[in-house]
mmCIF file of the N, C-alpha and C atoms, coordinates in Angstrom:
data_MODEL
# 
_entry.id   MODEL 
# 
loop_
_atom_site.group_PDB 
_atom_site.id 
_atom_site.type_symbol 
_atom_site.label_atom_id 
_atom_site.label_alt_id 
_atom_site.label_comp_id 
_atom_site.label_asym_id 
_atom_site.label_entity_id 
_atom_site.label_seq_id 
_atom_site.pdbx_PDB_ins_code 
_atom_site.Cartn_x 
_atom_site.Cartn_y 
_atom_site.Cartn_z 
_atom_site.occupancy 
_atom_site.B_iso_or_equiv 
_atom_site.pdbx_formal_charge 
_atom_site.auth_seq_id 
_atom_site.auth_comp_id 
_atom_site.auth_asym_id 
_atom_site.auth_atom_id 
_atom_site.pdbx_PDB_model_num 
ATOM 1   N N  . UNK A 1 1  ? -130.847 20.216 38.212 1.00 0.00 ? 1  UNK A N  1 
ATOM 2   C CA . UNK A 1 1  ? -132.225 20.631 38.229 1.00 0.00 ? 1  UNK A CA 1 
ATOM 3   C C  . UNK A 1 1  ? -132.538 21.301 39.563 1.00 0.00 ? 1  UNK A C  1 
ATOM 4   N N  . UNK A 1 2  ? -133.464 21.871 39.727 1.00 0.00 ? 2  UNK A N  1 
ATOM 5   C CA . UNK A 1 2  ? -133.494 23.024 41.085 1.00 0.00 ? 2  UNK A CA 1 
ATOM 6   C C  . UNK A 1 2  ? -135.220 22.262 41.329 1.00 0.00 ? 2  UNK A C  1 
ATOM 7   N N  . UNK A 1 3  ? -135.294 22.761 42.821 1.00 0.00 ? 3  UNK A N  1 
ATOM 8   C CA . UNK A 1 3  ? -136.393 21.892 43.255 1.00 0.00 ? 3  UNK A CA 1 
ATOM 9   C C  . UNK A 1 3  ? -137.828 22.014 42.369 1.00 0.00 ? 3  UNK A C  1 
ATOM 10  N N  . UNK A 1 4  ? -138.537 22.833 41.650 1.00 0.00 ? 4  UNK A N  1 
ATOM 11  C CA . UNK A 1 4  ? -139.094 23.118 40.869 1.00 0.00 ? 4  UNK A CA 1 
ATOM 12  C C  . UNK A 1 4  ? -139.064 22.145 39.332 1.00 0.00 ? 4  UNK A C  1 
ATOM 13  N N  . UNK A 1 5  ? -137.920 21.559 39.584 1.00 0.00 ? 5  UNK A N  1 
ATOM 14  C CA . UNK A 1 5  ? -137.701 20.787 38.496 1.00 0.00 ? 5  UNK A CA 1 
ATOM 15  C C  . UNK A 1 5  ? -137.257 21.709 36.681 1.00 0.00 ? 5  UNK A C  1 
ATOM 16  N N  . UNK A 1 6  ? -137.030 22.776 37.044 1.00 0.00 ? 6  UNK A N  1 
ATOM 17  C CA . UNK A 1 6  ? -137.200 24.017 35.750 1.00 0.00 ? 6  UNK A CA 1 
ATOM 18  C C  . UNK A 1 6  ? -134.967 23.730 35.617 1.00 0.00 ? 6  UNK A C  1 
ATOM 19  N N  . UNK A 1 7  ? -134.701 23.250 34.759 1.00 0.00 ? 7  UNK A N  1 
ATOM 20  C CA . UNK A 1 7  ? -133.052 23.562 34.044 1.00 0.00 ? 7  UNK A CA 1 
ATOM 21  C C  . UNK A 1 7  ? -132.465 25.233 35.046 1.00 0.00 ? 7  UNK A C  1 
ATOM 22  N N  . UNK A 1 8  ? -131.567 24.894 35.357 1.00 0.00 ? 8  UNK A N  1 
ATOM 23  C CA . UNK A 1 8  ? -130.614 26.143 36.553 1.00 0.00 ? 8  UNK A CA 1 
ATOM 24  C C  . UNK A 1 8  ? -130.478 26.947 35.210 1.00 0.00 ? 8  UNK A C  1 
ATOM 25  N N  . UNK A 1 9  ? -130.466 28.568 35.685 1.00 0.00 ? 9  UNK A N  1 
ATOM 26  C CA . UNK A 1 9  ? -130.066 29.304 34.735 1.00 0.00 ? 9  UNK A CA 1 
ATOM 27  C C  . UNK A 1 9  ? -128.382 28.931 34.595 1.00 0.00 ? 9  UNK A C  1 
ATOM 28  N N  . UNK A 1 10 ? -127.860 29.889 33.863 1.00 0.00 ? 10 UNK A N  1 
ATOM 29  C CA . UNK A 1 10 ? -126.589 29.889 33.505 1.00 0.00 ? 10 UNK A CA 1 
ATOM 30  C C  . UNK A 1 10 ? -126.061 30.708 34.396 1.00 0.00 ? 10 UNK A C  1 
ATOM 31  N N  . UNK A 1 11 ? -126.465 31.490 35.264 1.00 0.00 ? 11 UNK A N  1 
ATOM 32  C CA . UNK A 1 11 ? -126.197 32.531 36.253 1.00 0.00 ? 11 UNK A CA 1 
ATOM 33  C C  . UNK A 1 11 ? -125.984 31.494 37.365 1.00 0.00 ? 11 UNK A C  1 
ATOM 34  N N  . UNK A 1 12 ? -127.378 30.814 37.061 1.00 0.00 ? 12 UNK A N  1 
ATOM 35  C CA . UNK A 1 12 ? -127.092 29.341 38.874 1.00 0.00 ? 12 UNK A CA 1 
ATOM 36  C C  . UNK A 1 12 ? -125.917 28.971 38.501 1.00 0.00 ? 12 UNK A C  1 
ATOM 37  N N  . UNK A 1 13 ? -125.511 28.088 37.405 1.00 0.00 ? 13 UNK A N  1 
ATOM 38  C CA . UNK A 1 13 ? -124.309 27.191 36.849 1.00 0.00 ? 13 UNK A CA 1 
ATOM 39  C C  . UNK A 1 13 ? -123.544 27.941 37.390 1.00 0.00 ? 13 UNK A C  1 
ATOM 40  N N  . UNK A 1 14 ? -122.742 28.607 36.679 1.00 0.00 ? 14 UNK A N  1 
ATOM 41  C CA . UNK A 1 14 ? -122.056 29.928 37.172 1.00 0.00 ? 14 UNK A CA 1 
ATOM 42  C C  . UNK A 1 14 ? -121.658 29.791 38.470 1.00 0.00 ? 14 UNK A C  1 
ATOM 43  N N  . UNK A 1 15 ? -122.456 30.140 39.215 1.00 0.00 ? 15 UNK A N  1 
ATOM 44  C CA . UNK A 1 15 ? -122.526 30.227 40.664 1.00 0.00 ? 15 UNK A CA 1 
ATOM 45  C C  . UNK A 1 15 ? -121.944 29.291 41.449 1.00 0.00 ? 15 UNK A C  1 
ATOM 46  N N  . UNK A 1 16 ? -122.681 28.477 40.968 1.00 0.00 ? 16 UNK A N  1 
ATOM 47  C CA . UNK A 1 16 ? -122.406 26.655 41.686 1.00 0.00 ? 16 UNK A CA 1 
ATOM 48  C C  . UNK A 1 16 ? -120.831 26.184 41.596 1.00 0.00 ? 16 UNK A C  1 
ATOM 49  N N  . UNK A 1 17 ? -119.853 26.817 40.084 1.00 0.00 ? 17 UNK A N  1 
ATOM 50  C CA . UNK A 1 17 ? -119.066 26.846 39.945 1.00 0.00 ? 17 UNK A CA 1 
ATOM 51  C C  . UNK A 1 17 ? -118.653 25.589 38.646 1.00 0.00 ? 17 UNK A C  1 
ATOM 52  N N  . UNK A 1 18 ? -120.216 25.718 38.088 1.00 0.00 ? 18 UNK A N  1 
ATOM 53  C CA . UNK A 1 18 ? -119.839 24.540 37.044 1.00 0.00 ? 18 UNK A CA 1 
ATOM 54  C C  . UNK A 1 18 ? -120.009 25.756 35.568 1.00 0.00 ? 18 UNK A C  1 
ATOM 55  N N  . UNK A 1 19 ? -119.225 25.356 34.702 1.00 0.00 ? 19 UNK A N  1 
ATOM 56  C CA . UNK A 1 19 ? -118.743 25.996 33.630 1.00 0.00 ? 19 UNK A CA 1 
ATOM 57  C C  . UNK A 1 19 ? -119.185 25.119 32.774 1.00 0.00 ? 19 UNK A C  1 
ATOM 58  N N  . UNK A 1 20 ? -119.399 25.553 31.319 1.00 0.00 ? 20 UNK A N  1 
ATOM 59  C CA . UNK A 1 20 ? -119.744 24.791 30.214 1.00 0.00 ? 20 UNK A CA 1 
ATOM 60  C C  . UNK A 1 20 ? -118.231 24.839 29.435 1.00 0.00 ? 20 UNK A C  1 
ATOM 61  N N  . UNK A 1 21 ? -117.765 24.100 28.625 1.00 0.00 ? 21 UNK A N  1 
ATOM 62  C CA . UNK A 1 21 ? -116.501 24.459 28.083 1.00 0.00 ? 21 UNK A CA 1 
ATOM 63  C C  . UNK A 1 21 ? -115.910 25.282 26.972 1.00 0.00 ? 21 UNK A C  1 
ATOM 64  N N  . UNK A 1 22 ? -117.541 25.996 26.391 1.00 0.00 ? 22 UNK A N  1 
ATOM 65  C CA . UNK A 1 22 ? -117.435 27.582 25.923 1.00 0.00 ? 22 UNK A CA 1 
ATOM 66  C C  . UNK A 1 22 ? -117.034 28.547 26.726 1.00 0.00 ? 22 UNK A C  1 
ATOM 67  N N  . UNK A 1 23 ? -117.633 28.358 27.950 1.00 0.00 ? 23 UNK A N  1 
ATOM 68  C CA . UNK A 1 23 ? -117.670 29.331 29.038 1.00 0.00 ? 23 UNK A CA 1 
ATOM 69  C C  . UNK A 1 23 ? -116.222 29.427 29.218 1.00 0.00 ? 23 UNK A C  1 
ATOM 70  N N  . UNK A 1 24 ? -115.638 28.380 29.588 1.00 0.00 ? 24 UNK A N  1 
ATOM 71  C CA . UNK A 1 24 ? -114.025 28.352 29.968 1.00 0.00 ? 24 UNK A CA 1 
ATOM 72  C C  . UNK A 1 24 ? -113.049 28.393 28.859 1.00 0.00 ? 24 UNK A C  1 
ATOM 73  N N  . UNK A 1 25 ? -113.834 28.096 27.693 1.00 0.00 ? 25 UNK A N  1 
ATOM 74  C CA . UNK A 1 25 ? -113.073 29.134 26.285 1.00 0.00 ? 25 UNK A CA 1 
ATOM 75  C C  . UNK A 1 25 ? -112.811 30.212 26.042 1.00 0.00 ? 25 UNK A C  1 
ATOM 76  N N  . UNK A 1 26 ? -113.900 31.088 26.426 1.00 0.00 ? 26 UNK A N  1 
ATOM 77  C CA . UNK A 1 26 ? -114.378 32.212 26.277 1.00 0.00 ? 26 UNK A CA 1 
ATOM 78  C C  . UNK A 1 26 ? -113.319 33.018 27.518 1.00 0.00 ? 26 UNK A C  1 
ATOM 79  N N  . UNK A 1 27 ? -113.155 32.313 28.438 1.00 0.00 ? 27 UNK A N  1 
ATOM 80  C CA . UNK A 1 27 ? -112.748 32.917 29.825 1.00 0.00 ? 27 UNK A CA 1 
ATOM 81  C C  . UNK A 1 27 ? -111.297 32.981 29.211 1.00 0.00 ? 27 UNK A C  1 
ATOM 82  N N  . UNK A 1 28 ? -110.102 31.731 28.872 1.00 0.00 ? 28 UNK A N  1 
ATOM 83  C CA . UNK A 1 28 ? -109.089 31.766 27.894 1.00 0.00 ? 28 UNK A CA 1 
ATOM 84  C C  . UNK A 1 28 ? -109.023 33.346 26.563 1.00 0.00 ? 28 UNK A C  1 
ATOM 85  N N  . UNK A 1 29 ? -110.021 33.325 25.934 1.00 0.00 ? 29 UNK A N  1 
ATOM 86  C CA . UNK A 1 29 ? -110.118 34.540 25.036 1.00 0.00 ? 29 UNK A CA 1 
ATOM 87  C C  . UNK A 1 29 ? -109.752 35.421 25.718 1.00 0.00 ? 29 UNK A C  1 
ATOM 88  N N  . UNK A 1 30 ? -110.574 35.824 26.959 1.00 0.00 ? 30 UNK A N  1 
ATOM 89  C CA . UNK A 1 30 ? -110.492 37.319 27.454 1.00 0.00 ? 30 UNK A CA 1 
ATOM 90  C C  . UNK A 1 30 ? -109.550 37.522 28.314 1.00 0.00 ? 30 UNK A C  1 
ATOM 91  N N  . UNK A 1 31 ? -108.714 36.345 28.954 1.00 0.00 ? 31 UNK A N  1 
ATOM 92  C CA . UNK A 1 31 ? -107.625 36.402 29.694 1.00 0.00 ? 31 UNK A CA 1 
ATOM 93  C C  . UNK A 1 31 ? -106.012 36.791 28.740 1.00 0.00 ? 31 UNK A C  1 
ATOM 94  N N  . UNK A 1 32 ? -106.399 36.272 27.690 1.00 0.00 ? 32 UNK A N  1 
ATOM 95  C CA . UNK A 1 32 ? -105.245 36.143 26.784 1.00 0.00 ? 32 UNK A CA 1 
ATOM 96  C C  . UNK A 1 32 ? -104.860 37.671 26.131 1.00 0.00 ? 32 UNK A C  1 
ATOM 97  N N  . UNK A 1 33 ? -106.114 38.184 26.353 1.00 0.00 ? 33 UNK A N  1 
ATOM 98  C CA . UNK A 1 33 ? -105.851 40.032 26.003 1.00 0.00 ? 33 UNK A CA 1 
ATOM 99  C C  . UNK A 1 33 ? -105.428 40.596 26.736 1.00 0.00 ? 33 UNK A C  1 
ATOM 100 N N  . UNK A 1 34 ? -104.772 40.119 27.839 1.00 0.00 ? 34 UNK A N  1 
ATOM 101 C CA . UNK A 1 34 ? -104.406 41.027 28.676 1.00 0.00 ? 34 UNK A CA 1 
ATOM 102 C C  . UNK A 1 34 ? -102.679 41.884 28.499 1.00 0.00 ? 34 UNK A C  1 
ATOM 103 N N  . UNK A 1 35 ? -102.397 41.212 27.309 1.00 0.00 ? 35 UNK A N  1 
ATOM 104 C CA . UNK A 1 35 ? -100.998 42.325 26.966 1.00 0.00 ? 35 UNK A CA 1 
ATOM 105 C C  . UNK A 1 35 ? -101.538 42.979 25.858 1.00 0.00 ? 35 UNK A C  1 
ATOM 106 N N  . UNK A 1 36 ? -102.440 42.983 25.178 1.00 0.00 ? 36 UNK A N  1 
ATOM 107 C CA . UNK A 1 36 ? -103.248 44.101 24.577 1.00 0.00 ? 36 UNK A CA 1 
ATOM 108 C C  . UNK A 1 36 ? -103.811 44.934 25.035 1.00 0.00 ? 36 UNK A C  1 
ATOM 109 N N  . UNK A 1 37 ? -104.531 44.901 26.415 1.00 0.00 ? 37 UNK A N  1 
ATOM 110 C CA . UNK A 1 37 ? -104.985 45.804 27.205 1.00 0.00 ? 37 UNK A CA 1 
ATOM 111 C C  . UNK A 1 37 ? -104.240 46.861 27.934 1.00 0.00 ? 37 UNK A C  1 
ATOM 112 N N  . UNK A 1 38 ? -102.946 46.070 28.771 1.00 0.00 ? 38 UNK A N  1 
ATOM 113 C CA . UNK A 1 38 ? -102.176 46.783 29.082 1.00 0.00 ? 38 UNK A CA 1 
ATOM 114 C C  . UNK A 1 38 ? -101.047 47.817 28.015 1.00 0.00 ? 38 UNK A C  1 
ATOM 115 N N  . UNK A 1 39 ? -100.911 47.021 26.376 1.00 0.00 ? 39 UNK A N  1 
ATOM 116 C CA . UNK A 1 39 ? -100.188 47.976 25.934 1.00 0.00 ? 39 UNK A CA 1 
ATOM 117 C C  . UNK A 1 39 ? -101.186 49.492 25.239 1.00 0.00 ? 39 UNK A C  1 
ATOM 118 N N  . UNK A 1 40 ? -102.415 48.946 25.502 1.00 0.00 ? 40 UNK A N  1 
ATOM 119 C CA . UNK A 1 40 ? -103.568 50.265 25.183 1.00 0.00 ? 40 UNK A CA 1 
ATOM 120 C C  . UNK A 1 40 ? -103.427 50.978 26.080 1.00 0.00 ? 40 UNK A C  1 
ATOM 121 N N  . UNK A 1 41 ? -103.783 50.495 27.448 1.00 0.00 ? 41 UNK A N  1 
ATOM 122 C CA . UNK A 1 41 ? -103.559 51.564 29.042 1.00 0.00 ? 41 UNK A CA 1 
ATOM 123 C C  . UNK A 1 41 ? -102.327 52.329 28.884 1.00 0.00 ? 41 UNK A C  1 
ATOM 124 N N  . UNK A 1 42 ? -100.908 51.705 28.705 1.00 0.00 ? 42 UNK A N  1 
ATOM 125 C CA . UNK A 1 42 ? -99.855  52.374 28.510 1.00 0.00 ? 42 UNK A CA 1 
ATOM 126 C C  . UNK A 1 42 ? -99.991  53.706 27.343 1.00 0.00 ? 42 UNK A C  1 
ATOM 127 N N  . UNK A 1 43 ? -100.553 53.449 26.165 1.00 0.00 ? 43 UNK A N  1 
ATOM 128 C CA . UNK A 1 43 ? -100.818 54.426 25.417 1.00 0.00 ? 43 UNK A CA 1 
ATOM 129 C C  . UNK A 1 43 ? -101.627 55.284 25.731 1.00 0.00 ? 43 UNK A C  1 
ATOM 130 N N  . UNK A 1 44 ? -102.635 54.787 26.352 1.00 0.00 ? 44 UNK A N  1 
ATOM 131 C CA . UNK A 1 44 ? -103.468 55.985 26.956 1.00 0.00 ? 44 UNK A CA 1 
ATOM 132 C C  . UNK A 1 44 ? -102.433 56.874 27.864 1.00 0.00 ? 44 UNK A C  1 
ATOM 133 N N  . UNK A 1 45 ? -102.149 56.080 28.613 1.00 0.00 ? 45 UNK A N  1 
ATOM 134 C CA . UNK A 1 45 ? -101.044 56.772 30.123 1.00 0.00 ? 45 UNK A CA 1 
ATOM 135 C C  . UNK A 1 45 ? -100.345 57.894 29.469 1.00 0.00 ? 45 UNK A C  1 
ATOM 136 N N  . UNK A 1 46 ? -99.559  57.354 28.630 1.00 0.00 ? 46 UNK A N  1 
ATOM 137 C CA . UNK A 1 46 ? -98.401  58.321 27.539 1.00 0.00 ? 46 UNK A CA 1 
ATOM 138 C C  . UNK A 1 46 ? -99.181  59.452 27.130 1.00 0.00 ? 46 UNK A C  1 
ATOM 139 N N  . UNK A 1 47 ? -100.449 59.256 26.438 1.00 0.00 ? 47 UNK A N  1 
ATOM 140 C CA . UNK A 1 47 ? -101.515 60.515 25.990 1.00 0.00 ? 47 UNK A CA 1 
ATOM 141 C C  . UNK A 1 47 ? -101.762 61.423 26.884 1.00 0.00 ? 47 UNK A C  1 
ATOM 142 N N  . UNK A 1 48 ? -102.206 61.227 27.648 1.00 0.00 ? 48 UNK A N  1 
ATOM 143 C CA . UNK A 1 48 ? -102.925 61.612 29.254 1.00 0.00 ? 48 UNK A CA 1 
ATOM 144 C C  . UNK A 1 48 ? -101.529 62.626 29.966 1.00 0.00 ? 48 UNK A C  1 
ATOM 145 N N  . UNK A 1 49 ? -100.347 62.315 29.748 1.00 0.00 ? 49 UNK A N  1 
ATOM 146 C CA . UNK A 1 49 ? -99.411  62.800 30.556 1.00 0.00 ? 49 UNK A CA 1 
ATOM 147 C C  . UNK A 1 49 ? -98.954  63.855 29.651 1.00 0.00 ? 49 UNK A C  1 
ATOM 148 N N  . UNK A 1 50 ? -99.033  63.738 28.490 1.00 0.00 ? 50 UNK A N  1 
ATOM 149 C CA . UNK A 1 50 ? -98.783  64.765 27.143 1.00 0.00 ? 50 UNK A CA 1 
ATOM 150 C C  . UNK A 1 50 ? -99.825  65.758 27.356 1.00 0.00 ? 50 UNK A C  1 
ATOM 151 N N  . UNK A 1 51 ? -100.663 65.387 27.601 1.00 0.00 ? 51 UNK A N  1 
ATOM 152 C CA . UNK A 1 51 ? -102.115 66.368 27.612 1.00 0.00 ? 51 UNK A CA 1 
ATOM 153 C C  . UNK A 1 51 ? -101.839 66.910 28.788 1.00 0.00 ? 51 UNK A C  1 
ATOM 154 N N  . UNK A 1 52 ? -101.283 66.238 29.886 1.00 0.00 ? 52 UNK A N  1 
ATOM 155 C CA . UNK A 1 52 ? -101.180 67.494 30.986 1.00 0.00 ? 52 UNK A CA 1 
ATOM 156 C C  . UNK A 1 52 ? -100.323 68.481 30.877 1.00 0.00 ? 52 UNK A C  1 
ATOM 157 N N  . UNK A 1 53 ? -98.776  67.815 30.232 1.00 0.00 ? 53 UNK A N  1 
ATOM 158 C CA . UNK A 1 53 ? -97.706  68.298 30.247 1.00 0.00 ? 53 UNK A CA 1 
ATOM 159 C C  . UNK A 1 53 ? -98.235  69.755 28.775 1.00 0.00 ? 53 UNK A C  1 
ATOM 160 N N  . UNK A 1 54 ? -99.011  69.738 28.342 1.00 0.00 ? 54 UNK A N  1 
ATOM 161 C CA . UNK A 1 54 ? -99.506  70.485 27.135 1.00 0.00 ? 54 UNK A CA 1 
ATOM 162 C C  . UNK A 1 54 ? -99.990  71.840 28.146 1.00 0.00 ? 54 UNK A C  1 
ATOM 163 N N  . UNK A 1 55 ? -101.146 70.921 28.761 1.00 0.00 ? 55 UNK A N  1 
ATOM 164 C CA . UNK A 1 55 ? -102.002 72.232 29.938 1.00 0.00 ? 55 UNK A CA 1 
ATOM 165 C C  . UNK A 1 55 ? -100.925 72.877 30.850 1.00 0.00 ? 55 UNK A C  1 
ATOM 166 N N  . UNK A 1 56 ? -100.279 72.506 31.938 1.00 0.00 ? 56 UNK A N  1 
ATOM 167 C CA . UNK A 1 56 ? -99.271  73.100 32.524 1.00 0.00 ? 56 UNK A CA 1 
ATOM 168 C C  . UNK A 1 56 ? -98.370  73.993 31.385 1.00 0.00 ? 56 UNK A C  1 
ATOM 169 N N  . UNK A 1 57 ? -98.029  73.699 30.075 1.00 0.00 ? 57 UNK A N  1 
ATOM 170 C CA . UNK A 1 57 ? -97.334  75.083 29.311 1.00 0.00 ? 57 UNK A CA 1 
ATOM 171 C C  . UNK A 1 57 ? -97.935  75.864 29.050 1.00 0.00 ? 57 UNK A C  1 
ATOM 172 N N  . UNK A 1 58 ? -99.128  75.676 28.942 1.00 0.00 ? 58 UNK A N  1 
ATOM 173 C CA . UNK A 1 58 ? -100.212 76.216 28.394 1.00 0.00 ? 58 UNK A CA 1 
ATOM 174 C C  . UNK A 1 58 ? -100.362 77.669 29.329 1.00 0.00 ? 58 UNK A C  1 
ATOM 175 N N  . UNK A 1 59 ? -99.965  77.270 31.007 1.00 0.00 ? 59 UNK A N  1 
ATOM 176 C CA . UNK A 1 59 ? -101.183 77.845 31.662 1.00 0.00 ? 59 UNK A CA 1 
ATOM 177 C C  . UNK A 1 59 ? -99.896  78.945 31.912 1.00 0.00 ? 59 UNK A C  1 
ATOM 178 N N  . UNK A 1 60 ? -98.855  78.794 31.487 1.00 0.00 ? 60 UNK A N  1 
ATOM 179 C CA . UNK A 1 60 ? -96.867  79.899 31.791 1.00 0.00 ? 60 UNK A CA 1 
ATOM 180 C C  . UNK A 1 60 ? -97.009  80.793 30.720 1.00 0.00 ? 60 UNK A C  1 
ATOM 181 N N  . UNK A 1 61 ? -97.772  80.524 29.197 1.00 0.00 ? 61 UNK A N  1 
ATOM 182 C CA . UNK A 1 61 ? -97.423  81.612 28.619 1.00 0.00 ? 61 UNK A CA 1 
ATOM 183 C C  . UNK A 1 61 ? -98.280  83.117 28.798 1.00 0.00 ? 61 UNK A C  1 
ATOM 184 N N  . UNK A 1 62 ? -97.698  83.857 28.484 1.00 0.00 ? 62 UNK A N  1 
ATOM 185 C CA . UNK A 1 62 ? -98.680  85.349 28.636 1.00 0.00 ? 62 UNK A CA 1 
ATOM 186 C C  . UNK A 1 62 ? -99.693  85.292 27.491 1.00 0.00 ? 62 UNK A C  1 
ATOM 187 N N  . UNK A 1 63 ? -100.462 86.002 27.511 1.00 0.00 ? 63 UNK A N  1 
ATOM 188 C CA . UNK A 1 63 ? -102.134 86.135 27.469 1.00 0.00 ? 63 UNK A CA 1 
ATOM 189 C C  . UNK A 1 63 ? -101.580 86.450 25.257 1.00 0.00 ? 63 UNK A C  1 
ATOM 190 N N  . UNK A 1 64 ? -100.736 87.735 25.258 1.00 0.00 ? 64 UNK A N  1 
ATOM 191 C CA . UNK A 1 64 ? -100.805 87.697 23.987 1.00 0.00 ? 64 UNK A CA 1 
ATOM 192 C C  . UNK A 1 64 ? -100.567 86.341 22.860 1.00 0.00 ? 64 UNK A C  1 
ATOM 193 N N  . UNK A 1 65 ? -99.098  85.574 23.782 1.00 0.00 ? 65 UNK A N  1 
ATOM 194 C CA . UNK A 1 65 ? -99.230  84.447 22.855 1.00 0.00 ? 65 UNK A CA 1 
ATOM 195 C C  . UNK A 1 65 ? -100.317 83.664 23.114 1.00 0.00 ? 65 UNK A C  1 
ATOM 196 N N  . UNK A 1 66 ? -101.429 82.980 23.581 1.00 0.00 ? 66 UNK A N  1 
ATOM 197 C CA . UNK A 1 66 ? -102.541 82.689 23.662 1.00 0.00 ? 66 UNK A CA 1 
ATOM 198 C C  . UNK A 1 66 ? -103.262 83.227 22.509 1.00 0.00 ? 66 UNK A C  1 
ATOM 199 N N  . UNK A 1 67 ? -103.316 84.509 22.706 1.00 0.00 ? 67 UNK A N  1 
ATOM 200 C CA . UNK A 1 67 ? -104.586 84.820 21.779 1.00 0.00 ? 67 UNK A CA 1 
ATOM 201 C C  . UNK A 1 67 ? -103.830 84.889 20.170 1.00 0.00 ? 67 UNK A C  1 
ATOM 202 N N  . UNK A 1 68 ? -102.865 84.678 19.910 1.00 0.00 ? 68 UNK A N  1 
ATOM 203 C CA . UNK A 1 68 ? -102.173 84.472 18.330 1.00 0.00 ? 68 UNK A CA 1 
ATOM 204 C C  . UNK A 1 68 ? -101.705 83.101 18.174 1.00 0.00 ? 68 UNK A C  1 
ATOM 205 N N  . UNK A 1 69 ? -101.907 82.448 18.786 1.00 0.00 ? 69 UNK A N  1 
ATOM 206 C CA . UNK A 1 69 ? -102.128 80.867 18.705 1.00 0.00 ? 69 UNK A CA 1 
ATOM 207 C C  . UNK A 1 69 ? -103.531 80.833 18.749 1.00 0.00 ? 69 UNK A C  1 
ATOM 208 N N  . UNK A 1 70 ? -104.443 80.718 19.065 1.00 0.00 ? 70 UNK A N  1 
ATOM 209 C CA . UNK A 1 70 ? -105.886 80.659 19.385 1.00 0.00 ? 70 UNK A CA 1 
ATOM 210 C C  . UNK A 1 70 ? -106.244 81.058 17.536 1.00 0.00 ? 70 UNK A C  1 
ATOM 211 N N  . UNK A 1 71 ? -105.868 82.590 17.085 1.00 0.00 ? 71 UNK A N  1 
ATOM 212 C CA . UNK A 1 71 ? -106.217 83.031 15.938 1.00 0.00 ? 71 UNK A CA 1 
ATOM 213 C C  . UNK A 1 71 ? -105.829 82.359 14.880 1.00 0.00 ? 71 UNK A C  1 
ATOM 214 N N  . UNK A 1 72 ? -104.281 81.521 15.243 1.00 0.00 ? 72 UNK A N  1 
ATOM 215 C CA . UNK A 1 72 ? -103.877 80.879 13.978 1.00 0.00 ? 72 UNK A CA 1 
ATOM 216 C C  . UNK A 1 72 ? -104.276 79.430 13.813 1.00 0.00 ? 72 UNK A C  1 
ATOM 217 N N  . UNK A 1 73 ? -104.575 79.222 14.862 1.00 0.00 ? 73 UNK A N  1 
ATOM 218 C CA . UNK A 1 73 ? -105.738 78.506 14.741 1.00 0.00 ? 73 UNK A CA 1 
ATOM 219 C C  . UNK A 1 73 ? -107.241 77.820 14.213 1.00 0.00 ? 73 UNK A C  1 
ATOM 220 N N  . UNK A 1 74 ? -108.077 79.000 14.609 1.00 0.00 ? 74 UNK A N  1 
ATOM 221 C CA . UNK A 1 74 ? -109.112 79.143 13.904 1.00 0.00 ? 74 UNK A CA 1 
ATOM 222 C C  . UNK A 1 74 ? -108.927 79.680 12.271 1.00 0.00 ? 74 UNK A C  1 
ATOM 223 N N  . UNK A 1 75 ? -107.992 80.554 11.458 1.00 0.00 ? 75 UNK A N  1 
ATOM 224 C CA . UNK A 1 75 ? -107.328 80.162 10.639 1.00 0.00 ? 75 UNK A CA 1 
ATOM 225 C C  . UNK A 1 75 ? -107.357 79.288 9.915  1.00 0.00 ? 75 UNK A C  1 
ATOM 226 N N  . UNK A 1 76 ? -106.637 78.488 10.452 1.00 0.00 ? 76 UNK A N  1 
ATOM 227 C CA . UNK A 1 76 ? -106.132 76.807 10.031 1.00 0.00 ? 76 UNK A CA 1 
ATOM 228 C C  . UNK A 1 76 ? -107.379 75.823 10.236 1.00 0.00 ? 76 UNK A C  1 
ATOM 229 N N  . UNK A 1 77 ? -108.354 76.383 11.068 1.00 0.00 ? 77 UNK A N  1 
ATOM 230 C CA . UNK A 1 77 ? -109.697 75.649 10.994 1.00 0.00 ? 77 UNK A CA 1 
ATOM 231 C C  . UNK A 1 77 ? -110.191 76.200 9.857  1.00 0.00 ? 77 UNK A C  1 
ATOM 232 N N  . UNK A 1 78 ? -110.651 77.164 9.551  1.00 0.00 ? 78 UNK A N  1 
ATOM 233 C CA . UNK A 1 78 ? -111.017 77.826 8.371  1.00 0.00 ? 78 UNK A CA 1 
ATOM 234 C C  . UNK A 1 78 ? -110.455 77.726 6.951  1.00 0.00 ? 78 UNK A C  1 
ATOM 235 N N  . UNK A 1 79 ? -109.297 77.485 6.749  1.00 0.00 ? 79 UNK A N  1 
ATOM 236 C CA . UNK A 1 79 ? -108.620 76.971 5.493  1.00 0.00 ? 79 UNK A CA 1 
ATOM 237 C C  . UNK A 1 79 ? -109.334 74.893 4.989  1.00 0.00 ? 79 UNK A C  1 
ATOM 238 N N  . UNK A 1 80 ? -109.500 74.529 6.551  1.00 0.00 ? 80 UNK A N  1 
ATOM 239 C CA . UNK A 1 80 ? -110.010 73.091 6.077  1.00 0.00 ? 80 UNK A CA 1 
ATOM 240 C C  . UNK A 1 80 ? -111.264 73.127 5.990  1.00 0.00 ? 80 UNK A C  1 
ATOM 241 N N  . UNK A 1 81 ? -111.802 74.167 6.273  1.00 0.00 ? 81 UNK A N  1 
ATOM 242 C CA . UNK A 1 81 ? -113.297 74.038 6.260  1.00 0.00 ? 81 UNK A CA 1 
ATOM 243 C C  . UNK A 1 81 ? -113.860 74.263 4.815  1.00 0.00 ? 81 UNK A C  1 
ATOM 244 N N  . UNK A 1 82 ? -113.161 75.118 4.067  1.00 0.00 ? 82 UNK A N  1 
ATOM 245 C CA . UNK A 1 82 ? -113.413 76.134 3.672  1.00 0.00 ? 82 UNK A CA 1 
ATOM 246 C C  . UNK A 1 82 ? -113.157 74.877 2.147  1.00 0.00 ? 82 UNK A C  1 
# 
């Protein structure tokens, strides 16, 4: 109880360093994801390095192949649209 006599928030608890034993359930849950998290980050990582490795080829070819990739493209947007 706090001098006011009013129940500590859950933020005071917290603080004070007292846990309810949801709280420290809950803390178990979100600790236990942590090789799910990291094998998501890794997939991201893998994406992210593809996407650069995409831009850097991207940026070597000459201007005509650009613009006939670009066309066959929109194309191929246009056939699903369509």
């Amino acid at each position: 109880m706090t001098d006011d006599n009013r129940d500590p928030t859950p933020d005071a608890i917290r603080q004070a360093g007292q846990r309810s034993t949801a709280d420290v359930a809950h803390l178990f849950d979100i600790a236990g994801r942590e090789d799910e998290a990291i094998r998501l980050l890794d997939g991201c990582v893998a994406q992210l390095r593809e996407v650069q490795q995409a831009k850097a080829a991207l940026k070597t070819l000459p201007a005509a192949d650009l613009r006939a990739a670009l066309e066959f493209r929109r194309r191929a947007l246009g056939d699903e649209l369509a």
